[in-house]
Residue, then its C-alpha position, 0 to 999 in steps of 0.5 A: x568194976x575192978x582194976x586189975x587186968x584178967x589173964x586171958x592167955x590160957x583162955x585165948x590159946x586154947x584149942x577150939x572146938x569147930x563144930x559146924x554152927x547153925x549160922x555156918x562158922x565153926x563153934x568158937x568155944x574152947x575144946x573140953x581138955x583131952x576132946x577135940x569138941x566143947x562141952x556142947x557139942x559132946x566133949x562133956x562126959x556123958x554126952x553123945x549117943x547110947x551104946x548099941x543104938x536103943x533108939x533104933x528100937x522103939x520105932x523101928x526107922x532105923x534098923x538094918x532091915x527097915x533101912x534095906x526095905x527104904x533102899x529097895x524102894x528108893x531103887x525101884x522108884x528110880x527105875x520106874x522114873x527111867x523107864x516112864x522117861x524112856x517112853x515119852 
């Protein structure tokens, strides 16, 4: 173990990151210099999404049109439950 004290300042001062914890708080890890998140939570390069969206395209649940589809459904739902509601 060593003596001699640690220069923390820089550390201490930093700007953190803030992405919502599983536990609820805030990361308390200190912000990728130029980036508002840490190197965990996509401050690193590299990290985050692909460009255009390729997942969208292996199966299918995320494209405009199967999103639109869901939507449609989710209304039509709703007006069977207000109109079984309204027969009671």
């Amino acid at each position: 173990m060593s003596n001699h004290a640690r220069n923390t300042g820089p550390m201490r001062a930093s700007p953190r990151c803030g992405a919502k914890t599983h536990a609820g708080g805030s990361c308390r890890s200190p912000a990728v210099r130029g980036k508002r998140r840490c190197r965990m939570h996509g401050g690193a390069p590299g990290s985050g999404a692909q460009k255009g969206n390729r997942n969208a395209r292996r199966h299918g649940l995320f494209t405009g049109e199967a999103i639109a589809e869901r939507k449609q459904i989710r209304a039509l739902l709703g007006e069977a439950r207000k109109l079984l509601q309204e027969m009671k």
